[in-house]
C-alpha positions as CSV (number, residue, x, y, z in Angstrom):
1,X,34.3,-46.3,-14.6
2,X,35.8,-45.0,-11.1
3,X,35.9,-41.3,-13.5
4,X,32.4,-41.7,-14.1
5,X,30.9,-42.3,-10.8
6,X,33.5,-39.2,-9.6
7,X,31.3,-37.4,-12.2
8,X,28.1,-38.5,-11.3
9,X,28.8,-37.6,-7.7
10,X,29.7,-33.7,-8.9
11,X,26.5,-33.6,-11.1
12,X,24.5,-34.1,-7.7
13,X,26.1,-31.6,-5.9
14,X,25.4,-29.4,-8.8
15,X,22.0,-29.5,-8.8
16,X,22.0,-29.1,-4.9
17,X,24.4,-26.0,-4.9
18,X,22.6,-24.2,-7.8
19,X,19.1,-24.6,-6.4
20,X,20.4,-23.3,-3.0
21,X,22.3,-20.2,-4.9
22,X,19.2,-19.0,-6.6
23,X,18.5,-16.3,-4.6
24,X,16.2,-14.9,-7.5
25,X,14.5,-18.1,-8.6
26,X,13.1,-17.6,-11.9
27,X,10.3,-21.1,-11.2
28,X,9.1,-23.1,-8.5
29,X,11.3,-25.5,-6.5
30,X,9.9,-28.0,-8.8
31,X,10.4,-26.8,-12.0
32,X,14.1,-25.5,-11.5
33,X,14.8,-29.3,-10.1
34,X,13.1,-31.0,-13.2
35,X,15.9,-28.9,-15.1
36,X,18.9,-29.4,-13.5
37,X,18.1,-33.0,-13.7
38,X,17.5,-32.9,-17.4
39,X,20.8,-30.6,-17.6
40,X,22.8,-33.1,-15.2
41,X,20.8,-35.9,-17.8
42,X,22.7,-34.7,-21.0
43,X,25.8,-33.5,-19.3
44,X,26.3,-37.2,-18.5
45,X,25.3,-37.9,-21.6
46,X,28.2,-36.1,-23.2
47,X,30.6,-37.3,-20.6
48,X,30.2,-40.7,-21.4
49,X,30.0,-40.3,-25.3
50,X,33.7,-38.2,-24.6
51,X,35.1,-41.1,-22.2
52,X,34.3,-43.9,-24.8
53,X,35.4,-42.3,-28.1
54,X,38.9,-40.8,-25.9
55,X,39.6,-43.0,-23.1
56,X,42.7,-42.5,-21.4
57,X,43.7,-38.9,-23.0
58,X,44.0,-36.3,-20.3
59,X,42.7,-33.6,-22.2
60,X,39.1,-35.0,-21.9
61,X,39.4,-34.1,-18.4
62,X,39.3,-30.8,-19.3
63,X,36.8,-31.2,-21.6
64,X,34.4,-32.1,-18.9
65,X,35.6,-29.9,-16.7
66,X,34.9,-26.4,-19.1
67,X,31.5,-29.0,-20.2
68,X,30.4,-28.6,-16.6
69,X,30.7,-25.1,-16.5
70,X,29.2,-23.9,-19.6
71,X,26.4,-26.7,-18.9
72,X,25.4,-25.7,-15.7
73,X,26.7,-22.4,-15.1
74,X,24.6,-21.5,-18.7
75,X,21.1,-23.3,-17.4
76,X,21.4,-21.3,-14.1
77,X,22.3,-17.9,-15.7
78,X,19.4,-18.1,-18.3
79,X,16.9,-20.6,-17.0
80,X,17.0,-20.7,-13.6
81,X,17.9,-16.7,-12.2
82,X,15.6,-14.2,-12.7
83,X,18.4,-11.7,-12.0
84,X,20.3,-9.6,-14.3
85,X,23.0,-12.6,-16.2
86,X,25.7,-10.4,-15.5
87,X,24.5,-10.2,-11.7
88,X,23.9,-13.7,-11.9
89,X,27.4,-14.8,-13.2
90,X,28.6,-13.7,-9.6
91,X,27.0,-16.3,-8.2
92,X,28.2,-18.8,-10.5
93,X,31.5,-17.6,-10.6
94,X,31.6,-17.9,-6.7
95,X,30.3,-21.2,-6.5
96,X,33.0,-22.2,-9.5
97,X,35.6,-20.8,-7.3
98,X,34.4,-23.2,-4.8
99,X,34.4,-26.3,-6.9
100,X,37.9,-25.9,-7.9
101,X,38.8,-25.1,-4.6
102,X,37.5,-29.0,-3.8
103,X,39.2,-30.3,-6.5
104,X,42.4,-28.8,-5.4
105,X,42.3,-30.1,-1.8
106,X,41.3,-33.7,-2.9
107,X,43.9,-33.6,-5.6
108,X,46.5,-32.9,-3.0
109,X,45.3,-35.0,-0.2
110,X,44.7,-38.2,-2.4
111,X,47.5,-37.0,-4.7
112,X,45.1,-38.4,-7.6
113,X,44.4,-36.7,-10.9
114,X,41.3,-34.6,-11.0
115,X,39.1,-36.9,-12.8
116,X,40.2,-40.0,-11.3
117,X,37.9,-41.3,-8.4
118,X,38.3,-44.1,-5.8
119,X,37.0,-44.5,-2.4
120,X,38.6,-41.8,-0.8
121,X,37.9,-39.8,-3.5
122,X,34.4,-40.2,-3.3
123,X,34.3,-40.1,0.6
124,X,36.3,-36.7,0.4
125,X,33.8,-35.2,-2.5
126,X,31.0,-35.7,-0.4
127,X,32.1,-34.5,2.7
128,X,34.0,-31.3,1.7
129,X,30.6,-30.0,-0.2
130,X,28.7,-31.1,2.8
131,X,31.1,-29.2,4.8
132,X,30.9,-26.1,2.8
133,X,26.7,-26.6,1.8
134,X,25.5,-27.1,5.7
135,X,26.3,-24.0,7.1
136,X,25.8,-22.1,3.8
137,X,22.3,-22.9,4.4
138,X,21.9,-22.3,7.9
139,X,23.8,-19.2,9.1
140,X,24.8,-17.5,5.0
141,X,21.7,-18.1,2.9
142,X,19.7,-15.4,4.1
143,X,22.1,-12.7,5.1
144,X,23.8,-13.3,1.5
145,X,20.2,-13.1,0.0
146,X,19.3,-9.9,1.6
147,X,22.4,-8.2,0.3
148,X,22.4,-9.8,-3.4
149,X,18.6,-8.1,-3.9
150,X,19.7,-4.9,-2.4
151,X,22.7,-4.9,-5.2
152,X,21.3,-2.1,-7.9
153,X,23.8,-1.2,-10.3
154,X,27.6,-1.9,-10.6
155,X,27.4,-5.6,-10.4
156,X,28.7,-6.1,-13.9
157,X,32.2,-4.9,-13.1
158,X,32.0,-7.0,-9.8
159,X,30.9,-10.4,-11.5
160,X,33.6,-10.0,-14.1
161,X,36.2,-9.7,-11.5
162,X,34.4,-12.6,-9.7
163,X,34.8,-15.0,-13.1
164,X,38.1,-13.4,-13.6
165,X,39.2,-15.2,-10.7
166,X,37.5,-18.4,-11.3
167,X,39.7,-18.2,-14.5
168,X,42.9,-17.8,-12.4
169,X,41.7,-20.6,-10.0
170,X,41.2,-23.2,-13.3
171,X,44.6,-22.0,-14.3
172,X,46.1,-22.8,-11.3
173,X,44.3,-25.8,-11.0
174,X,45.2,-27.3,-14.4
175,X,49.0,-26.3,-13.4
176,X,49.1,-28.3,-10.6
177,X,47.1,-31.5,-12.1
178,X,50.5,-31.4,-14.6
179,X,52.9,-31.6,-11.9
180,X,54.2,-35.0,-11.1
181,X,54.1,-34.3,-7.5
182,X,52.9,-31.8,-5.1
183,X,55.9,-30.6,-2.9
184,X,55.4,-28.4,0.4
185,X,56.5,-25.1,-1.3
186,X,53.7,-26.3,-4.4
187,X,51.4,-26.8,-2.3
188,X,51.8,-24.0,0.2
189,X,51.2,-21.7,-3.2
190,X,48.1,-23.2,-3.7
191,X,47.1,-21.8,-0.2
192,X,48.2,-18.5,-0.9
193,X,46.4,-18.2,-3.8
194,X,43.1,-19.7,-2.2
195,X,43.2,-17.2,0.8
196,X,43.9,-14.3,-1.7
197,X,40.7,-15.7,-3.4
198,X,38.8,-15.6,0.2
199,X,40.0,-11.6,0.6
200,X,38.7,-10.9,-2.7
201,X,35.3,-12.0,-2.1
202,X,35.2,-10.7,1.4
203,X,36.2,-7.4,-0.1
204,X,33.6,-7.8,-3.1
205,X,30.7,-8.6,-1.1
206,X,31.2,-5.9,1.7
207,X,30.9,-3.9,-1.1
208,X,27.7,-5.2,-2.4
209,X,26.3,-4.8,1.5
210,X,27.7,-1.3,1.8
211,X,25.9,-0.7,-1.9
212,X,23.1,-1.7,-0.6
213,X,22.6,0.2,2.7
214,X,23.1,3.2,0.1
215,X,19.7,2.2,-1.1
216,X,17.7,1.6,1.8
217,X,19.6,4.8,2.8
218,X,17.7,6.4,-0.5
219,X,14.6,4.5,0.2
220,X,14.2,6.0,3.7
221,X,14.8,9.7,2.3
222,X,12.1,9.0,-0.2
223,X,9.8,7.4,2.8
224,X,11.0,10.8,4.7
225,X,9.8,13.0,1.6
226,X,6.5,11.6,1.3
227,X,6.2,12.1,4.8
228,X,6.8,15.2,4.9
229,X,3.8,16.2,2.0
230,X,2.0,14.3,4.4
231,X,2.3,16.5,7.6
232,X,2.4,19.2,5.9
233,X,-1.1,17.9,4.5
234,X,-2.1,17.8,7.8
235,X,-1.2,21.3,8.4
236,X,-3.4,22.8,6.3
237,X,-6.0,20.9,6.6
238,X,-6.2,21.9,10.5
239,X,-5.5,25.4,9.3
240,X,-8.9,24.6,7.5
241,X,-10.4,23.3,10.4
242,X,-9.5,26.0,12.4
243,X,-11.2,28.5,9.4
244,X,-14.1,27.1,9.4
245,X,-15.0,27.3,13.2
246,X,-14.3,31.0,12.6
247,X,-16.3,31.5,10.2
248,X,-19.2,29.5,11.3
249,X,-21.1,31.8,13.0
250,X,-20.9,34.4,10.0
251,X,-22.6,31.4,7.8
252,X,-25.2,31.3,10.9
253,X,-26.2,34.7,10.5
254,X,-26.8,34.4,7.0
255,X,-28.2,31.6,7.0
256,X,-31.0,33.4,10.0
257,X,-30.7,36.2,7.6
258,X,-32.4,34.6,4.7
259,X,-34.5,32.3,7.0
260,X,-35.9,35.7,8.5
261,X,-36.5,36.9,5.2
262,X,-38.3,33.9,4.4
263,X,-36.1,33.2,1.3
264,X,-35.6,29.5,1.6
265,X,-34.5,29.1,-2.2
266,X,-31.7,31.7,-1.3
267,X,-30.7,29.5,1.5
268,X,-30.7,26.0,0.1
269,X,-28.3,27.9,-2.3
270,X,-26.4,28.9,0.3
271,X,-25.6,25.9,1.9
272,X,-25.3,24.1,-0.7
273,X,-22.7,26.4,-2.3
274,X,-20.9,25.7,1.7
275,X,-21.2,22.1,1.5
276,X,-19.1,21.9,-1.6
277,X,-16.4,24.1,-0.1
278,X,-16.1,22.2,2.8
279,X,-15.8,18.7,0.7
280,X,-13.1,20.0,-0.7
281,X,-11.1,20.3,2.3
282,X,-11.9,17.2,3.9
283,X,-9.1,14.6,2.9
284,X,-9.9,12.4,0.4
285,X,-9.7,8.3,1.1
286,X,-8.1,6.2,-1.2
287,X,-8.4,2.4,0.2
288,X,-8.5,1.4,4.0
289,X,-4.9,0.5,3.6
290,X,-3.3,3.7,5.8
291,X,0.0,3.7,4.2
292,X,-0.8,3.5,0.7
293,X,-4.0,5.6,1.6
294,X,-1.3,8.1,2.8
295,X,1.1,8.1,0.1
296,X,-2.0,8.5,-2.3
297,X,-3.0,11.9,-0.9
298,X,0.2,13.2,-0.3
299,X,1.5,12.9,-4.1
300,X,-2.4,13.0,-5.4
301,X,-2.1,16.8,-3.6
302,X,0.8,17.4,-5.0
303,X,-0.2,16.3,-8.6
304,X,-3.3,18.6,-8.2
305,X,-1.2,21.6,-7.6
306,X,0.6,21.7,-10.1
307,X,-2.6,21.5,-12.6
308,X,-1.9,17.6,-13.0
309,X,-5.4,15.7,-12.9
310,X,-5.5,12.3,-11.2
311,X,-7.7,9.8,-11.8
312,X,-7.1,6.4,-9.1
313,X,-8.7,2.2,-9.4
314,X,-7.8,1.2,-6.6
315,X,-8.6,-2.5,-5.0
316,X,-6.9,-5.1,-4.0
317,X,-6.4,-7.7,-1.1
318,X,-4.4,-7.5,1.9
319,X,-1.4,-8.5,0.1
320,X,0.1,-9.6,3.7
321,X,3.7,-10.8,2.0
322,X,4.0,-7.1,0.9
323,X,5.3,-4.4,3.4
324,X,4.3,-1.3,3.9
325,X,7.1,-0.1,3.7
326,X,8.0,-1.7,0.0
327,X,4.2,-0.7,-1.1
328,X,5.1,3.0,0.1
329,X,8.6,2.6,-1.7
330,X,6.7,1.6,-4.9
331,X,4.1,4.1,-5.2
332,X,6.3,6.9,-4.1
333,X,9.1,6.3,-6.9
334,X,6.1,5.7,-9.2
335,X,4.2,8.7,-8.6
336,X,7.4,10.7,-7.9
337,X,8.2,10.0,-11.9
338,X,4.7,10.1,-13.1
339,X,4.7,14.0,-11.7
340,X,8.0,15.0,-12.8
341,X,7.0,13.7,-16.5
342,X,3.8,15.4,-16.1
343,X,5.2,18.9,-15.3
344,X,7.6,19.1,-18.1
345,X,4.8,18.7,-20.5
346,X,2.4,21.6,-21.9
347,X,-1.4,21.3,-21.7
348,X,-3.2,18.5,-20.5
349,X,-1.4,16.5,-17.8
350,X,-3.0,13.7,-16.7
351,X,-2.2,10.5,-14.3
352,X,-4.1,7.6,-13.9
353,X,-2.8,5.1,-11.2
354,X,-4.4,1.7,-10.9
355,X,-3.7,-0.9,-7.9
356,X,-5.4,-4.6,-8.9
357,X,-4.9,-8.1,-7.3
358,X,-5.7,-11.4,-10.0
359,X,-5.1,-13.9,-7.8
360,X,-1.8,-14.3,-6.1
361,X,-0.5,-11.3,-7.6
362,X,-0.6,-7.7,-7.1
363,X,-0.6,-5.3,-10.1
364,X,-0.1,-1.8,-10.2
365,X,-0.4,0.3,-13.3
366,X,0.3,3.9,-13.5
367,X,0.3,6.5,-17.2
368,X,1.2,9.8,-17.2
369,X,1.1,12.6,-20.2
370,X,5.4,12.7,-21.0
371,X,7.1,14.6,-23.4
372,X,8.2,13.2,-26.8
373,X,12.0,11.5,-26.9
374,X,12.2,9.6,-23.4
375,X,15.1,7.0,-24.2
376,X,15.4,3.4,-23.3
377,X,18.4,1.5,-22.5
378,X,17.7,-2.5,-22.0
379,X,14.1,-1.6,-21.4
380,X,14.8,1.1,-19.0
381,X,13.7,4.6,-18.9
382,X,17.1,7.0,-18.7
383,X,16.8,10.1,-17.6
384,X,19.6,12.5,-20.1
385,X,22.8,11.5,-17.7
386,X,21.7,8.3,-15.9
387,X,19.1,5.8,-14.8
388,X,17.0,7.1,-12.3
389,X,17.4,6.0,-8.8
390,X,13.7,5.9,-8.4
391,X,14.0,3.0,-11.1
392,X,16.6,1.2,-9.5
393,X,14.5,1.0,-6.2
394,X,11.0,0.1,-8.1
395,X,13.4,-3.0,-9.6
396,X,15.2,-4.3,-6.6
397,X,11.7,-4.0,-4.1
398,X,9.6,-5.6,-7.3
399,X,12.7,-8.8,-7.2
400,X,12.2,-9.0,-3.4
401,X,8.7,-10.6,-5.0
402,X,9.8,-12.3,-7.9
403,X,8.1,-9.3,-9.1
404,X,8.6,-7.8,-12.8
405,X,8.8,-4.5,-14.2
406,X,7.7,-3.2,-17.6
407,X,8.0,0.7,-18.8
408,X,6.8,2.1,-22.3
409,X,6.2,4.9,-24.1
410,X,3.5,5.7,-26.9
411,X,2.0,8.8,-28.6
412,X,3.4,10.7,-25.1
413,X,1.7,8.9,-22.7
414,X,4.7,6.8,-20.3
415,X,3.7,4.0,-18.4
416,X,4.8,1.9,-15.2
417,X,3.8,-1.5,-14.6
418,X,4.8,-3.6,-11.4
419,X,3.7,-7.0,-10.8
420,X,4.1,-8.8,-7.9
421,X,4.4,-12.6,-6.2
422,X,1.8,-12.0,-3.5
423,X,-0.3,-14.5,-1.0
424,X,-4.6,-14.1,-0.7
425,X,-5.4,-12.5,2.0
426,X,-8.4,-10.4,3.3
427,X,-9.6,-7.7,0.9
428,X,-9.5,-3.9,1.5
429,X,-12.3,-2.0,0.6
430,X,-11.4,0.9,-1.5
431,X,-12.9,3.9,-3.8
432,X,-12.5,5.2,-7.0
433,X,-11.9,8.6,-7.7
């Protein structure tokens, strides 16, 4: 019985620890609660069938133990992330590494077997996770969520090495539950190996963070880019400007010309050949929002000189949980693609871009003409010698929203699709073009 409650103590504190690790949630608060009690439910349920068939036997100790991690570690990896498994397997494999770390210190302290439970057993349980939970949620939390949805690519090799230890540490765990005692030197080996465990995921998450300023370093060269099609937009648009006040009073004296002549047909014409000319220079306005109005001319002007039609939907509400700066990051990766597939193709090329809201969510659709052959690798475009990084950043700012991301390709035409977690907000007013 003492075993039991001991159990029922960890199955609390693993459904608090795995709804505080899910930095990607996959469902509301609710929802993921409502499974991790029906996964602590038949855990339990297991546990108790395994104590009263075996009591006594030491190897049902283990049993639970690897019952635990398969249980739990499985729901969060597949029901409860919305990351990547293998990216999500770091987490779990961290907060394994954790666990056993507990188990260690209140094997040593109370100099019990791992599944036994008394008093102090119970006591130390509950205030070693509280010890470690608390200031995971007030000073880790975020800075370890901004860094874990900046990680792009590698994290397969990184949660492997991350469960690889969590194997060592079970190892080293079941060694010592088969000593009779736990002398200085036994336990001061233990210590090592837990501080080497610390270094390794120091090491492993300052590589995550320094992976990650590597793609907001990409993100700002993008923003950069675009920003430079914009000014240079500009440019020639007051070279326009500066044009057409020079040439003004030549259209004047035409104008007088055929007025003096009496030929008002001639000069209707005239000006209305000259207001067509002038629309053409005057920059087009996409919605009222000015940074995704800006990234909208500068790769719209871009599409159109390289003999790529446009065609833009765009309306939606002041999505006020999205930045700017993610919006811009979006488009600009989209678009980027959508031109560079456009160009390699032969005859019509065409783009349509379409920016919706339904609701709480924000939708944007973009097709393009393609070429025949684009491969797919786990749902992903791949572009001959690697995924694009213009890929990578449309996934990791689409899972800053619990966003998701669907490409496809039929009878050459390649779409885009991004949907994102938004809040209602006040609507923009935008034009069609």
């Amino acid at each position: 019985m003492d075993a039991l409650i001991t159990n029922m103590i960890n199955n609390v504190f693993h459904i608090i620890w795995f709804l505080c690790i899910a930095l990607e949630p996959k469902h509301s608060a609710k929802r993921m609660l409502l499974i991790e009690i029906a996964a602590a439910a038949f855990y339990q349920i297991l546990v108790i069938l395994l104590f009263y068939y075996k009591a006594g036997e030491s190897w049902m100790y283990l049993a639970a133990y690897l019952l635990a991690v398969c249980i739990f570690g499985g729901i969060f990896i597949f029901f409860l992330s919305a990351s990547h498994p293998a990216k999500s397997l770091l987490l779990v494999s961290a907060y394994f590494c954790l666990w056993t770390f507990i188990y260690s210190v209140i094997s040593v302290v109370t100099e019990t077997y791992a599944g036994a439970g008394n008093a102090a057993v119970w006591t130390l349980r509950v205030v070693l996770n509280l010890a470690f939970l608390l200031p995971y949620l007030l000073f880790l939390r975020q800075r370890l969520m901004r860094i874990y949805r900046n990680m792009r690519s590698d994290y397969g090799a990184i949660s492997l090495l991350a469960f690889f230890m969590f194997f060592i540490l079970t190892m080293l765990l079941l060694y010592s539950e088969k000593r009779a005692s736990m002398n200085l030197q036994h336990v001061f080996i233990i210590a090592l190996i837990y501080i080497f465990m610390l270094i390794v995921y120091v090491v492993l998450f300052r590589f995550i963070m320094l992976s990650g300023y590597k793609a907001q370093v990409n993100e700002m060269q993008i923003h950069e880019k675009y920003l430079m099609e914009q000014i240079e937009s500009y440019k020639e648009m007051e070279q326009d400007a500066r044009q057409t006040r020079h040439d003004f009073r030549h259209h004047n004296l035409v104008v007088m010309e055929f007025v003096r002549n009496r030929d008002f047909d001639g000069a209707m014409k005239y000006l209305e050949e000259y207001e067509e000319k002038e629309e053409v220079k005057i920059k087009r306005s996409f919605c009222s929002n000015p940074a995704v109005d800006c990234v909208l001319a500068a790769y719209v002007r871009k599409a159109e000189q390289n003999g790529i039609r446009v065609k833009t939907e765009i309306r939606f509400w002041n999505a006020f949980r999205v930045s700017d700066f993610d919006l811009v990051s979006i488009l600009a990766n989209i678009l980027e693609n959508a031109i560079n597939g456009c160009i390699q193709v032969a005859g019509k090329r065409e783009i349509q871009i379409a920016i919706h809201q339904k609701s709480s969510k924000l939708i944007i659709l973009c097709s393009n003409t393609c070429s025949d052959g684009i491969l797919f690798k786990n749902g992903l475009p791949k572009s001959g010698k690697r995924e694009g990084v213009g890929v990578e950043s449309i996934l990791a700012t689409a899972a800053k929203y619990n966003g998701d991301v669907n490409f496809f390709a039929e009878e050459r035409v390649f779409t885009c699709q991004v949907m994102l977690h938004i809040m209602d907000g006040i609507a923009f007013s935008a034009k069609d073009s």
